[in-house]
C-alpha positions in Angstrom: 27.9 141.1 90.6 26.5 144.3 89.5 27.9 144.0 86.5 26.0 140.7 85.4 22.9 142.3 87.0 23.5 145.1 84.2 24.2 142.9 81.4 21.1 140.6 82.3 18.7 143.7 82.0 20.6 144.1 79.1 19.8 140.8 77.5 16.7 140.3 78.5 15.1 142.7 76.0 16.9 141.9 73.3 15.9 138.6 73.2 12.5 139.9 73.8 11.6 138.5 77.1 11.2 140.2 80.5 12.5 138.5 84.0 9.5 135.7 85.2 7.1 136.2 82.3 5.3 133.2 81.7 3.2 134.8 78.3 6.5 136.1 77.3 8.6 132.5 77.8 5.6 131.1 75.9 6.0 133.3 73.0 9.6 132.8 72.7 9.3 129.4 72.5 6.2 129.1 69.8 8.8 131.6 67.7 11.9 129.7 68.0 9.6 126.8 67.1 8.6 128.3 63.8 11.8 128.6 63.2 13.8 125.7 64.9 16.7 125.5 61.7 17.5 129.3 62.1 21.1 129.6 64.4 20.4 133.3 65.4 16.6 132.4 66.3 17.5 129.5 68.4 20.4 131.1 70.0 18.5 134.2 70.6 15.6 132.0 72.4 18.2 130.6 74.8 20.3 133.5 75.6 16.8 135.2 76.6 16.0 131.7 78.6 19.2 131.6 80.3 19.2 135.5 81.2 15.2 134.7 82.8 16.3 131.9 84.2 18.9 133.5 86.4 16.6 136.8 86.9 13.9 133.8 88.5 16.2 131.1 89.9 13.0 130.1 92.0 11.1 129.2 89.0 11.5 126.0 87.7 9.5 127.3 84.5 12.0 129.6 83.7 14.5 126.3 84.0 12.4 124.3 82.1 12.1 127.1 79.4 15.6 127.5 79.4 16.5 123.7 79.2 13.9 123.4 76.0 16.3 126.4 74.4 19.4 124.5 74.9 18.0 121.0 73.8 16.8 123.1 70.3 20.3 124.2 70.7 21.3 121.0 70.6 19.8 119.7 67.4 21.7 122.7 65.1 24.8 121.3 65.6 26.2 119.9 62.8 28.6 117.1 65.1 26.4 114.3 66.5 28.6 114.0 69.4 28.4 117.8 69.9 24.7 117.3 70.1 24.5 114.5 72.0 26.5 116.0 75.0 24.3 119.0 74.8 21.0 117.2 75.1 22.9 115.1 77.8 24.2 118.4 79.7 20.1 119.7 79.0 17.6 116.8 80.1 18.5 116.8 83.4 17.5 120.4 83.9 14.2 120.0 81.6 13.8 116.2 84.2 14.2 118.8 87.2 11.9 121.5 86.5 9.1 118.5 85.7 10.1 116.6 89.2 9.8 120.4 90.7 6.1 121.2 89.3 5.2 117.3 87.6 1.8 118.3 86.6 2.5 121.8 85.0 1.4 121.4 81.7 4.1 123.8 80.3 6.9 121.9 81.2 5.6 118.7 80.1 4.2 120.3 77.2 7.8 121.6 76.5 9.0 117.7 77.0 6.9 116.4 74.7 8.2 118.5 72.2 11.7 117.2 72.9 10.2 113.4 72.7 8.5 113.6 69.9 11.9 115.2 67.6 14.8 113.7 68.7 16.4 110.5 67.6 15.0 107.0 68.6 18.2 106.3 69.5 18.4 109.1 72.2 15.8 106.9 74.3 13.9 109.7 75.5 10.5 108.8 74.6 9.6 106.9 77.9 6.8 110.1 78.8 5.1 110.6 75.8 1.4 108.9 76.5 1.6 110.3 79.5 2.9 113.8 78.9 -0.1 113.8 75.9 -2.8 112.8 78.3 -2.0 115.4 80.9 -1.7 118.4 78.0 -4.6 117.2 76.8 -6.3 117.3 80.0 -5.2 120.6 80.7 -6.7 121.5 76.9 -10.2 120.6 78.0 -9.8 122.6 81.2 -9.0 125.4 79.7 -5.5 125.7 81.0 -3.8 127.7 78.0 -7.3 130.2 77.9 -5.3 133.2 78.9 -2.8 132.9 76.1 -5.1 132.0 73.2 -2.1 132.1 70.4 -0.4 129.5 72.6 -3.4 127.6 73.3 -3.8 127.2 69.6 -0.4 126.7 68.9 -0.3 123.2 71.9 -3.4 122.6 69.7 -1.9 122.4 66.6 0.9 120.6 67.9 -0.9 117.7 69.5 -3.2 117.3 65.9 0.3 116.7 64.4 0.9 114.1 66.7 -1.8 112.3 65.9 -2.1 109.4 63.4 
């Protein structure tokens, strides 16, 4: 056990993030998002997810985080099948950390990044109007305020959604 304890605090800031940092899951997830395509990006965002995640087991957050990375994962492979059993092995754990906290606008602001980019086919779009209308909600109120960069970017993102 000590040994993963060391290799955690290893990980943890090379990937940028520090054990149950909200701001800092945030930011790693906006970045990764720039740069969705990029391997070393995505895999970077979820080695530091999985490494928070197991730092703060009692956060679903840091799950939910964590899930998003692995679904991102899931879309850089080049084998459908590949992908498909990752974003099959990943929305349960992104579906548990919602049913943990269901009106934390994170999490379903992290979901709706998932609905709105994966294939039709998938059939994981059931959430969307809702998910929207709850993010937007939490817009108005001022939810993001403390992390204005992110704020902006959820802003951004829902204009894109937008007909």
């Amino acid at each position: 056990m000590m040994g993963w304890g060391w290799l955690l605090l290893m990980v943890l800031p090379i990937a940028g993030l520090e054990p149950c940092d909200l701001q800092g899951y945030r930011q790693a997830y906006r970045e990764a998002c720039g740069d969705f395509k990029n391997r070393d990006v995505v895999e970077g965002f979820l080695a530091g997810m999985t490494a928070a995640a197991a730092e703060c087991p009692e956060e679903p957050i840091a799950a939910g985080y964590q899930a998003a990375a692995g679904l991102m994962s899931a879309g850089l492979s080049w084998n459908p099948m590949e992908a498909l059993q990752r974003f099959n092995e990943w929305t349960p754990v992104l579906e548990a950390s919602i049913e943990a906290v269901p009106d934390n606008p994170d999490l379903r602001f992290l979901r709706l990044g998932v609905q709105t980019n994966v294939p039709a086919i998938v059939g994981y779009r059931g959430e969307i109007e809702g998910d929207l209308a709850l993010i937007q909600a939490a817009l108005r109120e001022g939810h993001w305020q403390d992390a204005p960069a992110f704020e902006a970017f959820v802003g951004q993102t829902l204009s894109e959604l937008q007909p």
